[in-house]
N, C-alpha and C positions, 0 to 999 in steps of 0.2 A: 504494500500500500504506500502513495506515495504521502510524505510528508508534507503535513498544513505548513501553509502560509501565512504572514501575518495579515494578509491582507485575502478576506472572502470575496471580493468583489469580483461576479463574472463565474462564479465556481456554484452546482449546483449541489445541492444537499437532500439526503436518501437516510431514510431512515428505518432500515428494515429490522422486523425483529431477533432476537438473539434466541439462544437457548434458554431455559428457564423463565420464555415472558422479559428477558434483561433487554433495552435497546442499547445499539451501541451508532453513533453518527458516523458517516461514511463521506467523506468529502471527494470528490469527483476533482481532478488536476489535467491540464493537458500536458500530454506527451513529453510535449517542449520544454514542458517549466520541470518535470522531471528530470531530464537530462541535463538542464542548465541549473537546477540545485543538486543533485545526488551524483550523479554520473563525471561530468565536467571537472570538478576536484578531483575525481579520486583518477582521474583521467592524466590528468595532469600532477597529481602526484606521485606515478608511476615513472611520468616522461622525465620531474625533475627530480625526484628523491630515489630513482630507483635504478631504470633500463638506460638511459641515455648517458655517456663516457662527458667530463670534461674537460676544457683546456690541460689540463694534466697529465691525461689519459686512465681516470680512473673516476670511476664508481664509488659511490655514496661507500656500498658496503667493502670496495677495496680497503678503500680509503679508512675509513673507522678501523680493521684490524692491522693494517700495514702502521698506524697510528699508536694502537695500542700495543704490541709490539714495540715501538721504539719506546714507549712510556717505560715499557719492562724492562729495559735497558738490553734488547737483545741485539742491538748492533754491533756491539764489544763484546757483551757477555759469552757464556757457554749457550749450547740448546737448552731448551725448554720441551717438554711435554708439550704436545700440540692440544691438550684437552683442555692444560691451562689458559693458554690462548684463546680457548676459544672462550670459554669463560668470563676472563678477563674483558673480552670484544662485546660480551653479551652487553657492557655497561655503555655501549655506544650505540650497541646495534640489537636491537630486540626481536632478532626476527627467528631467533631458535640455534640449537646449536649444531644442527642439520645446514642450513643455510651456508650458517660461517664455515663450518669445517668444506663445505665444497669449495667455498670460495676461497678457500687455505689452498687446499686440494689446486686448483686452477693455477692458482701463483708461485705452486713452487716449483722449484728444479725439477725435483722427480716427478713430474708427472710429465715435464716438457711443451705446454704449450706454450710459453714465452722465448721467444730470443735472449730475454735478460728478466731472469726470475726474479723479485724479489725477495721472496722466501727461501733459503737456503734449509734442503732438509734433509733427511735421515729416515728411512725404513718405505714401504711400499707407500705410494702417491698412486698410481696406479701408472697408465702412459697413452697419451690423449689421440695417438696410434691405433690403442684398441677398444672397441666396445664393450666388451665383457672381463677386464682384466681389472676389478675392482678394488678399492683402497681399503686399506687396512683401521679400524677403528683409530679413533683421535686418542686412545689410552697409548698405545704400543709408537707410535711415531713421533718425532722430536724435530722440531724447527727453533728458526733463527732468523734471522734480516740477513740477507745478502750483502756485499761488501758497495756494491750500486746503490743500496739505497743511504749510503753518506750523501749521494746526490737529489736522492728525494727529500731529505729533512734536511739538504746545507741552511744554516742560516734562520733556522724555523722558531730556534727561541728570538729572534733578533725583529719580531711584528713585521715580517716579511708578508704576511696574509692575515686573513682574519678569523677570526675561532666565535663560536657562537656555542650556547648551551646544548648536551644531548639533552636525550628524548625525557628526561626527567629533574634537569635541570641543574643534578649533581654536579656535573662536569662537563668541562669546554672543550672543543675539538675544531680542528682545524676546518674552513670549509673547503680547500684545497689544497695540497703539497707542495714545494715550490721547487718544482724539479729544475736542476739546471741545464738539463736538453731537453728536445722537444720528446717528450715519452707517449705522447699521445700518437706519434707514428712510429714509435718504434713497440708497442707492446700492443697485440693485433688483442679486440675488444669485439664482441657483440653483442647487441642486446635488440630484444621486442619487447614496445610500450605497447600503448593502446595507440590506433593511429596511425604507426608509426615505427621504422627499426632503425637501427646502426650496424652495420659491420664495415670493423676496419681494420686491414690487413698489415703485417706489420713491415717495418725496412728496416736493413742493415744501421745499427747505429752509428758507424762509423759516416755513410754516405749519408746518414739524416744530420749530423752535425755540421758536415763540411757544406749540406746543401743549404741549410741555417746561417753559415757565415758567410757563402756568396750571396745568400739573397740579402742580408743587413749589407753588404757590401757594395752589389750590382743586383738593386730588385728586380731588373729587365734581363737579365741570367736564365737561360734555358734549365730549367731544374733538371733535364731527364742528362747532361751533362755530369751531373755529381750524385743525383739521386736517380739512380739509374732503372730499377723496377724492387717491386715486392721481394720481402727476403721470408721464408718460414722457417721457424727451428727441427721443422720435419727434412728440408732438404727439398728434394725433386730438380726438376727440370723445369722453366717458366720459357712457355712459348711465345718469345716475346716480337710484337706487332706496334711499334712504334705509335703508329696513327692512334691504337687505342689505348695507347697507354697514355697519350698525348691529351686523350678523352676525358681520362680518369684523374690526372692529372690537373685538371682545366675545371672541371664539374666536381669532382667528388664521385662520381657515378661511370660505371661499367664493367666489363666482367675482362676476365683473362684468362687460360687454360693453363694448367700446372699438370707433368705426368711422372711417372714414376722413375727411379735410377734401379737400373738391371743389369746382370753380369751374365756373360754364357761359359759355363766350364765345361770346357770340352770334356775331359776327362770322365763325367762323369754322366754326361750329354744330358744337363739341365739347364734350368733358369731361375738365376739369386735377384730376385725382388728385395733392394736394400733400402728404401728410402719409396715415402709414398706421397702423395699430394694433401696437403692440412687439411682439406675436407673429408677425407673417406677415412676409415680405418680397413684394418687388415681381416675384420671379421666378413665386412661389406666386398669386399675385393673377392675374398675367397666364395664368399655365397654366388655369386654373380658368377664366376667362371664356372663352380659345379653345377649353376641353370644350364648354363649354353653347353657344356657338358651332355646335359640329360638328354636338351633339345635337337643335340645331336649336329651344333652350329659348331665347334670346337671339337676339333678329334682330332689333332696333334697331339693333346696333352693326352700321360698315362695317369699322371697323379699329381694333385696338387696340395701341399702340407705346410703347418707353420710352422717355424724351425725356429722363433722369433727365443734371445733367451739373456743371460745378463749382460752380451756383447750389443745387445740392440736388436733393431728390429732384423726379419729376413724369414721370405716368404718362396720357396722351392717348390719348380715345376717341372718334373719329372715328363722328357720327351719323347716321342713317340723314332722308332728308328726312322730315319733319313726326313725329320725337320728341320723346314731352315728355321733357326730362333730371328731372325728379324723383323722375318713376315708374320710369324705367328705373333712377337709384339705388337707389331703394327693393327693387327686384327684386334689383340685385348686393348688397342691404346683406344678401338673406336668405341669398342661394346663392354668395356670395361667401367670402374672407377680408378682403373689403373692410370686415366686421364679424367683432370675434371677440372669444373671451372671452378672461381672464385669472383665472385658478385659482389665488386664497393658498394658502400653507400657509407660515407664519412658524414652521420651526420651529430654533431657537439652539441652541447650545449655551453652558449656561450652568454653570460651575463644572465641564466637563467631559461635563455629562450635555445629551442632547439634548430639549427641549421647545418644545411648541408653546404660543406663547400669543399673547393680543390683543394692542393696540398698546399699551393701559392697563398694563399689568402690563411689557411693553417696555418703556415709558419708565421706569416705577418701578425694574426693574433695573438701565438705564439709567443713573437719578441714583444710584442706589446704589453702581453703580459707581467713579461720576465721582467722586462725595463721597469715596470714599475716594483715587483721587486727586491731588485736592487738597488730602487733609488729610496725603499722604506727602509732596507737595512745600514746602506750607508745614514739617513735620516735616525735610526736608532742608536747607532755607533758615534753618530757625531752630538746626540745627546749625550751620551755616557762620557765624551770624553771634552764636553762643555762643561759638565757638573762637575768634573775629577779639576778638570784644569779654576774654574771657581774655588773648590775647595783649598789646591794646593800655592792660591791665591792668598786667603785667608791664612795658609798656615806661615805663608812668607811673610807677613805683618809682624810675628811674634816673633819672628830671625833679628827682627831690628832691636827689640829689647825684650829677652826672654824672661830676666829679672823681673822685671813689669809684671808680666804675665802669671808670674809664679806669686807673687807680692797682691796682687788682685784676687786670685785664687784664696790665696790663703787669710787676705784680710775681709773676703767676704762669711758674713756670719749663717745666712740660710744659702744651703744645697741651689735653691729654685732661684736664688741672685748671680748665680755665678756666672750665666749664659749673659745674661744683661749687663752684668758689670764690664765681662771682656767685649763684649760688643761695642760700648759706651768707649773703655779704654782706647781698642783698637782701631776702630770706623769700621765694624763686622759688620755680615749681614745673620741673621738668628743662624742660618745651615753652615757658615764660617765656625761660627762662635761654638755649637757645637760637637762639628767636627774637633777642633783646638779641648775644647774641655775632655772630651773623650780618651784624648792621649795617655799612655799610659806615663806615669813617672819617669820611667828609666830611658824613655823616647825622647825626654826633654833636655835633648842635648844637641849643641849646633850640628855635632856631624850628621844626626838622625835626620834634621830639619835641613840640610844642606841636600841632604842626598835625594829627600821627595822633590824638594824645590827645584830638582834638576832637571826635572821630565818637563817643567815649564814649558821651556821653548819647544818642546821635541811636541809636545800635545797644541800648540800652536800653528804649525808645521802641519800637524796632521787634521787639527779642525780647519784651516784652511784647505786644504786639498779634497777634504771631503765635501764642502761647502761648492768648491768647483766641481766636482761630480757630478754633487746633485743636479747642478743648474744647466751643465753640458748632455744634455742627450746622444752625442758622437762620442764622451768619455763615458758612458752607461753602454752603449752598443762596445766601445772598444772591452768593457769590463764582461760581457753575456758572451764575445766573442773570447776570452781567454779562459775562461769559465768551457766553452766548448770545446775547445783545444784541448785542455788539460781532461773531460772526460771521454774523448776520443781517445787520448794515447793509456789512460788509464784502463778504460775497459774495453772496448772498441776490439772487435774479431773480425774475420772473415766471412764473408758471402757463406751461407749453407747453402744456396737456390740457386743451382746453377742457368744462364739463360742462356737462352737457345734463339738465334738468330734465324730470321726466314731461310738465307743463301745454307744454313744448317739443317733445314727440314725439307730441303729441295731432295733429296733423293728420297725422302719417306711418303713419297706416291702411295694412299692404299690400292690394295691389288684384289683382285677378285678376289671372291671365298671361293672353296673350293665344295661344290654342294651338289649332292646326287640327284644325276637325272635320269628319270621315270616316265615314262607315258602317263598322261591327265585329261582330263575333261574338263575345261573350263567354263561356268556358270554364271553371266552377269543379269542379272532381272534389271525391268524398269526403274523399280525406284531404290534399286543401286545394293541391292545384297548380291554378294560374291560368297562362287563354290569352286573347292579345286577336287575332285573327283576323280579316284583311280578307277581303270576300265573292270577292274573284279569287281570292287564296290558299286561300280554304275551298274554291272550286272545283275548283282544281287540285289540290289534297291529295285525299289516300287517307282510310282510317280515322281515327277520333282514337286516338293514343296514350294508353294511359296506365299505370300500372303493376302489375305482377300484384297480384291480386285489386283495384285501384282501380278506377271505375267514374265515369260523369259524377252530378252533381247538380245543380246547375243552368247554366239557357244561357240567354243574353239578346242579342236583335239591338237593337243602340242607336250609338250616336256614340262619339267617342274622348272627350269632352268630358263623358262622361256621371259622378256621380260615385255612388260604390256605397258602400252600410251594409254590414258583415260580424261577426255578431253571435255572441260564443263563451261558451263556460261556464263563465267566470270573469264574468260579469254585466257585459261589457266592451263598446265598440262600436264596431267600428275603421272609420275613412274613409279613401279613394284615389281619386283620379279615373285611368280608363281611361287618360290618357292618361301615366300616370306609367310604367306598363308598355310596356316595348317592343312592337311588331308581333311576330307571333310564326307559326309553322306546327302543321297539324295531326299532324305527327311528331313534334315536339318534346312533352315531357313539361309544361314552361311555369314560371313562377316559383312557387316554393313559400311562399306565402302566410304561413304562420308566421315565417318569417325573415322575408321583404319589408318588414311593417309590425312586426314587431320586438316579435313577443307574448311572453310571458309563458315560464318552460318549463311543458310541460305544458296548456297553453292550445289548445284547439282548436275551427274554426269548427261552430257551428250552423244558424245559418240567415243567406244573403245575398239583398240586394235592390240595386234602385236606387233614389236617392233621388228623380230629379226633379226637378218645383218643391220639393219637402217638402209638397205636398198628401195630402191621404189618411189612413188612418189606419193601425196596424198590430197583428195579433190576435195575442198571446201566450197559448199553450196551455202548459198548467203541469200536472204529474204528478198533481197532485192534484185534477184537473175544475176547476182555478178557471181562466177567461179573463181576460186585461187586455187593452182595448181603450184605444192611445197615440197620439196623431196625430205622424204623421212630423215635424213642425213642433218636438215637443220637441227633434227630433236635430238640428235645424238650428244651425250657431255663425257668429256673424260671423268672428273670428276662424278661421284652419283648424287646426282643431286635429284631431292625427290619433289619438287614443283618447277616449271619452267612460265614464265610472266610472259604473259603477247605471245599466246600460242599460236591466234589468229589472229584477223582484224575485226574490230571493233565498231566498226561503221554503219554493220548491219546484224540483224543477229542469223546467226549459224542454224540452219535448215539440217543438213545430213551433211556426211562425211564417207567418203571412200576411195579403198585402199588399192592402186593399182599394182601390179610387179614390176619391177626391172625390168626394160626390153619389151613393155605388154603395151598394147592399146587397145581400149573396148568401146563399144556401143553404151551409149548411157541416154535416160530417160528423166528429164526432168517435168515434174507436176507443179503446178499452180492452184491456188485456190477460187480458179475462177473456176476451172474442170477444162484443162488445157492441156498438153502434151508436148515434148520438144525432143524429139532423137537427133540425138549429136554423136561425133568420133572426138575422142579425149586428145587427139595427134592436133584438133585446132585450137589447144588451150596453150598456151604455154607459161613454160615450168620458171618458178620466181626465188631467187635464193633467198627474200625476206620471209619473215614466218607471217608476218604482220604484214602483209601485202592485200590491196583491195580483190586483186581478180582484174577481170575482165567478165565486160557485159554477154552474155550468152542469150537469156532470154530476156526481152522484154513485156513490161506488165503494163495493164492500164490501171489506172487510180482507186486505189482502197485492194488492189489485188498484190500478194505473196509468192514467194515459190511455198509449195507447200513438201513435197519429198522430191529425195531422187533415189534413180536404182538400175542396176547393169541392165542392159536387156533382156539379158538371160533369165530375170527371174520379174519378168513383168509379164500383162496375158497383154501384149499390142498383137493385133491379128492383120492390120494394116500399117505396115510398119511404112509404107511409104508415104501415106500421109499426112506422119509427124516428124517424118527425117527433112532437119534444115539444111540447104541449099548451101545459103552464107550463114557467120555468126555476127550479130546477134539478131532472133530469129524469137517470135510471138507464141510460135505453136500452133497447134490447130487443137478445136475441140475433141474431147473426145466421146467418139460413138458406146453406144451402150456393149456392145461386144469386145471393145477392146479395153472396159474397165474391171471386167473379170468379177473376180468377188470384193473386190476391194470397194466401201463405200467413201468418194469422194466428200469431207468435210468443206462447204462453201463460206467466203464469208464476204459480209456483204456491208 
């Protein structure tokens, strides 16, 4: 029920009765006002307290345990019990101790999803490689902070950010970390709000720093020069295509393909799967190959097993005598997870509000961030060493006559005069006077007071310099820039992703499968259900099924191996080989073709053929008497591509289609909807190398009139075949006689 309003106006009121004779009021709310009081919060308290990464690169809940943790003092310390931890975190983060120990789990070393763990750990994390390779209880495993995170809290007692009460007001926490590289691209994050998601993938830290100090340097810097592509801590191969990295780069948005690193040992004639792509695991890889296995698409492999053990991951596949392994990679790299993509969507939350942007405008918030700071920790620092240099101000007053000082002290009669008296004495100010009273006895000797007073000029020295700091924003960028430097050569490693250049994937052509062929009977109905039927099975089967008022249109006896054109009225041209479809019965209704190859809505088949060699040509009949005559040879693609765009032309819509051979020329019969006739030889058409060609005029129509079919002669009832054979083209037809319409009833329209 939705919650009253303080305001009833416009809202109706129902009053029906309860159990026991009780009424209870029922306030009636629209939809709207529901969503924008109940819904809307909780909406957006997900986006900002929960799923969405910020300038950081961290999560509410990172963020509160990686916090508390440093509270523990586990950046130095020994390990801790991770149960502590978690414990401890609960006082920040109240969401159970299920939650936090996952989010332990994600962050440490051992589990391996990061480039740069934070968590430093000890005993099973599980490994983010496998799905079912599960973590060990938070009793028995023991963590720490990693030696990187000196870079996450540099500076953080120094009001580098700002801390606000947790959830019960006990204690404060930071609302961000103030890391000194950009971490938000180097520790790959995901997360779903309502709405709305993030994923972002991570990069080599060393290439995120130095691409951080060109762009504060030269913002108009090509980033893909220093920050060159995605790095993952899993390794693989990244198929790298410039233009969309150029995409992803520029927007925040686009995908990339990552595949697996494999070895061939001869010796043993197998294949070592050592390194997999950050999306899939090893469980998902193997499932997949024993499918295509069963399905009888994969028959190289004899056996495939996980061999994965405390060297790392490694996944062996036992080969079948005389395979080539490259081609058989090639086959798993298509139908596998053994390649797969990875989908940006960088989107932050920045000042609150969630956005998605490039990596360019990332780092610029980035330094934006950082510069500020840095310019509150020098701002902190140059308080501290305003009020020390004030104090040691104060104490140099008493260097002129310390007798004085001791003579005042001592000739004062109350405790609570003594601060007023030396203040009075010396021209103090009350935090002078007592700092100086606070001194201990034995302090009160010129050397003691010669030696503080020394740092005078030297805290002079450094509150001016700091003072320039602040105010220079190119010595704030020179100071985020050596800051970068220093954790570049500090922690800063090697590429684990190796990329792979296009002029690199130039000989990785996929190549045919190798797939048995059979004699078939193929099945296409009107409204586009497909059967592929063996000659036993069509024997033994009864009728064809199909569905009321559906009926057949075409049938073809050919091989499994055979590959078929299927052309629809969206000028589109879709390709299948026989063999992609199951074996099938003539009871069964058969795969429904619009779904199978994945058309369009609204999309529906016209006319199907077989391809063949691609010899032959193919005759396009168009509403408006014009023929295109396209040699099958245009449909042909190296590549398999399974839709081809501007099958035909578009100008008019597509009547009938048919298929001539190589070397063939026929008699053809084209119908009108007036009830007209036109025999023609196919030798007066000629052949167009565009797919999307108008034709040429054949017949002509009078006004509100179509072609309505066409068809070889051979399979029409014309009994006066000279009466519709045209002289020249193009050519009207002649009516036709009731004898030479057969049984066919002409459709007129008028």
């Amino acid at each position: 029920m939705a919650r009253k309003k303080s305001s009833d106006q416009g809202k109706k009121r129902v009053n029906p009765e309860g159990v026991m004779g009780l009424h209870a009021e029922v306030l009636e709310q629209p939809i709207t006002d529901t969503l924008e009081i109940n819904y809307m919060p909780y909406a957006m308290s997900v986006i900002i307290s929960r799923a969405i990464p910020e300038i950081d690169g961290f999560k509410p809940s990172h963020r509160k345990l990686l916090y508390t943790m440093y509270q523990m003092k586990l950046l130095t310390g020994g390990r801790t019990k991770s149960a502590n931890v978690v414990g401890a975190t609960m006082k920040l983060n109240p969401h159970g101790d299920g939650a936090i120990y996952e989010t332990m789990v994600r962050l440490s070393r051992g589990y391996g999803a990061l480039l740069h763990p934070p968590v430093d750990s000890k005993g099973n994390f599980g490994k983010v490689y496998s799905r079912d390779m599960a973590y060990a209880a938070s009793r028995y495993t023991e963590v720490k902070l990693d030696g990187i995170c000196e870079e996450l809290f540099r500076d953080i007692d120094k009001d580098v950010v700002d801390f606000v009460p947790n959830y019960d007001g006990t204690l404060t926490e930071p609302v961000l970390l103030p890391t000194t590289f950009p971490n938000i691209l180097v520790s790959a994050n995901m997360g779903i709000a309502v709405g709305m998601a993030s994923n972002l993938c991570g990069f080599n830290l060393t290439e995120v720093c130095e691409a951080a100090i060109a762009r504060i340097r030269h913002p108009e810097a090509d980033l893909l020069d220093t920050l060159r592509a995605p790095d993952f801590p899993t390794g693989g191969q990244l198929l790298y295509d410039r233009k969309e990295m150029e995409n992803i780069y520029r927007t925040g948005r686009g995908s990339f393909k990552v595949r697996a690193k494999w070895r061939y040992v001869k010796s043993e004639n197998l294949i070592e799967i050592y390194e997999i792509p950050y999306t899939t695991t090893a469980e998902a890889i193997l499932d997949k190959v024993a499918e295509l296995i069963k399905l009888g698409k994969v028959r190289e492999v004899a056996d495939m097993r996980d061999e994965t053990d405390l060297s790392g991951l490694k996944l062996a596949i036992d080969l079948k005598r005389g395979t080539d392994p490259d081609k058989l990679m090639q086959k798993l790299f298509r139908t596998t997870p053994l390649q797969d993509s990875f989908a940006c969507n960088f989107n932050i939350l920045v000042d609150g509000m969630p956005k998605v942007m490039g990596v360019g405008e990332i780092l610029d918030r980035w330094t934006a961030w950082r510069s500020d700071c840095v310019r509150r920790s020098a701002q902190f620092t140059l308080r501290q060493k305003e009020e020390k240099l004030h104090l040691l101000r104060g104490l140099g007053a008493i260097l002129l006559d310390i007798d004085k000082a001791i003579a005042i002290i001592r000739g004062t009669e109350k405790d609570a005069m003594v601060v007023p008296n030396l203040m009075e004495g010396f021209q103090l100010d009350k935090v002078q006077a007592e700092y100086v009273a606070d001194i201990r006895l034995r302090n009160i000797n010129k050397e003691y007071i010669l030696k503080r007073t020394a740092e005078t000029e030297q805290l002079e020295k450094d509150i001016a310099d700091l003072a320039d700091l602040i105010a220079k924003p190119t010595r704030i960028q020179k100071e985020i820039i050596r800051q970068l430097e220093a954790v570049k050569k500090a922690h800063g490693q090697d590429r684990r992703t190796e990329i792979l250049l296009q002029d690199q994937l130039a000989e990785e052509v996929p190549e045919e499968e190798d797939v048995p062929s059979y004699p078939v009977h193929l099945f296409l109905s009107r409204e586009g259900y497909f059967k592929k039927i063996t000659p036993q099975s069509l024997r033994m089967s009864g009728e064809q099924k199909y569905k009321e008022g559906d009926g057949p249109a075409f049938h073809w006896e050919t091989t499994s191996a055979a590959e078929l054109l299927f052309f629809t009225n969206r000028q589109q041209c879709y390709k299948a080989f026989a063999h992609a479809f199951d074996d099938s019965k003539a009871s069964v209704l058969g795969d429904y073709l619009p779904a199978k190859l994945e058309m369009e809505e609204g999309e529906t088949i016209l006319w199907a053929g077989l391809a063949g060699d691609y010899t032959g040509q193919l005759l396009f009949f168009f509403a408006n008497g014009k023929v295109a005559r396209v040699p099958l040879a245009s449909y042909q693609t190296v590549t398999r591509r399974k839709k081809l765009t501007g099958a035909y032309s578009d100008k008019s819509p597509l009547k009938d289609v048919l298929a001539l051979p190589a070397g063939q020329e026929e008699d053809v019969v084209l119908y009108s909807t007036e009830g007209r006739a036109l025999l023609f030889q196919t030798d007066g058409i000629p052949v167009k190398t565009t797919r999307s060609t108008q034709g040429v005029q054949v017949m002509t129509l009078k006004k509100s009139y179509q072609v309505d079919h066409a068809a070889p002669l051979g399979q029409t009832s014309l009994v006066n075949q000279s009466r519709y054979r045209a002289r020249s083209l193009p050519a009207a037809g002649a009516l036709l006689k009731a004898e030479d319409q057969g049984d066919r009833q002409m459709t007129l329209e008028i």
